[in-house]
N, C-alpha and C positions, 0 to 999 in steps of 0.2 A: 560790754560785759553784762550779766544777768542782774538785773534789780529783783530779791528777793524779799517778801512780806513777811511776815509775824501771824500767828491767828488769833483769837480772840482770845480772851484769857477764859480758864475753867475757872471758877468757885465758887461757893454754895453760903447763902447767907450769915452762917456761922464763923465764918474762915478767921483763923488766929492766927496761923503762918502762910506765907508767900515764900515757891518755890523759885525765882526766876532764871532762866537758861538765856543765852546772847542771842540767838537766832537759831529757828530748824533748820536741820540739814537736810541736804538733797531727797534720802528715803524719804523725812517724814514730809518733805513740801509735796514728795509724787504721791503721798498714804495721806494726805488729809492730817496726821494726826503724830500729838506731842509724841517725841523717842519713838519712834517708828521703826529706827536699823534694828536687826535682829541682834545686833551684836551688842547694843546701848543696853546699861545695868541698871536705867533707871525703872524700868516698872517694876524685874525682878526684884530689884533692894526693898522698894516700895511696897511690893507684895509680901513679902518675907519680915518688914516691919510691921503692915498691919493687919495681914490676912493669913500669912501662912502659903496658902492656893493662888499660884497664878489667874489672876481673872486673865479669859481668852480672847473675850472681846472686848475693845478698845471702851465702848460706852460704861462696861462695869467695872473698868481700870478706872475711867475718871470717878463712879459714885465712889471708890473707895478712896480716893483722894479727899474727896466731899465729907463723904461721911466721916473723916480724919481731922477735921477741919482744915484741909490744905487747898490752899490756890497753889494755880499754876502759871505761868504767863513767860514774857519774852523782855529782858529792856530794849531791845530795837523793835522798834515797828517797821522798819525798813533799811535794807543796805544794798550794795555791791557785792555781791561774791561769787567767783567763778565756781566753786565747786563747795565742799564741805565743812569745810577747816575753819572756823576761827582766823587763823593768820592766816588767811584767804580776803575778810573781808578790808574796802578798803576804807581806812580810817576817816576821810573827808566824804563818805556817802552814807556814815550811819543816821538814822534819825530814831530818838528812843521813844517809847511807847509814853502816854498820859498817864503814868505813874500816882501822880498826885492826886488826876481825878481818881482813877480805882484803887487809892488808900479813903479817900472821902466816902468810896460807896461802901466800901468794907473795913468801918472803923475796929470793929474786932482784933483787926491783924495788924501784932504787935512785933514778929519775929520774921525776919528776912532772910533767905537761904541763896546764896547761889552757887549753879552747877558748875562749879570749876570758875576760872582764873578772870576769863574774857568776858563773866557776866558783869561777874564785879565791878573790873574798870572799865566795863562802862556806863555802868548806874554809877560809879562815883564819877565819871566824866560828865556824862550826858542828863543826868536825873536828878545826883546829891546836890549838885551849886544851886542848882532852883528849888528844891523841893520846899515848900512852905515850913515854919515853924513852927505850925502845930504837929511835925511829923516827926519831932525833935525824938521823940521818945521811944521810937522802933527800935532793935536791936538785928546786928547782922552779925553774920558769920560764913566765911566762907567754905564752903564741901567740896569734897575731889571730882572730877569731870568724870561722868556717869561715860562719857564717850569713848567709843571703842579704840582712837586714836589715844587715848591717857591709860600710858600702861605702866606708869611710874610705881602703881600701888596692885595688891595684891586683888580681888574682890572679894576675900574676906576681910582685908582692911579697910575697904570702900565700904563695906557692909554696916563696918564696926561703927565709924564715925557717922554715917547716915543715921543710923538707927540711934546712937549719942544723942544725936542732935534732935532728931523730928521725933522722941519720946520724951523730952526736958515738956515738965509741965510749964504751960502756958503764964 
């Protein structure tokens, strides 16, 4: 089965919140680039919280991240998974990203977001039991999966809680 990687993480010296997602799917690992499927809600939500205008290209999607104060990143650095799904990958081949160090480079970032269900556990699996105690003080929360497979909610209600959440001052 395919061992699949993580990319580097996006963020801009500023950064106050961390967006993390489980791992890219198939489009975005063939595009280079974070939320790639055309069907995934996250850049549009993203757009629509801080710009209004879809940016077109990929590089002015991340400055407006940036310029948001937002990171972006993955809790795995690598897994097993045959295709795109979350319950696809398999659970004894995740390994999760150095979290600890890129909260050390970006002491700013105080508020932790994850996309949907499969991020979460497994930053609380793979990240929470070690993460050092001076990290005691981040806060999380978890958001509805941007992905086009989570069609439990409407995308005006995906919209609602996004925008809740990544507007709560810092």
């Amino acid at each position: 089965m395919p061992k699949v990687r993580s990319f580097a993480p996006v963020a801009g010296r500023g950064a106050a919140a961390l967006i993390l997602g489980s791992m890219p799917g198939r489009a975005s690992l063939e595009a280079g680039e974070y939320y790639a499927h055309p069907r995934n809600l996250f850049w549009p939500l993203v757009a629509g919280i801080f710009g209004g205008a879809f940016p077109s290209s990929y590089p002015a999607r991340l400055r407006l991240l940036k310029a948001n104060r937002i990171a972006l990143w993955d809790v795995l650095l690598s897994c097993v998974r045959p295709g795109s799904a979350d319950s696809d990958i398999e659970k004894s081949s995740m390994r999760p990203n150095d979290l600890a160090a890129f909260f050390r480079r970006h002491p700013g970032i105080k508020r932790v977001f994850f996309n949907g269900a499969k991020a979460e556990e497994c930053y609380r699996k793979h990240v929470l039991p070690s993460l050092p105690a001076a990290f005691a003080g981040l806060t999380y929360r978890r958001l509805p999966s941007t992905s086009p497979a989570h069609a439990a909610l409407s995308r005006a209600r995906k919209a609602a809680l996004w925008k809740a959440a990544l507007t709560l001052p810092a």
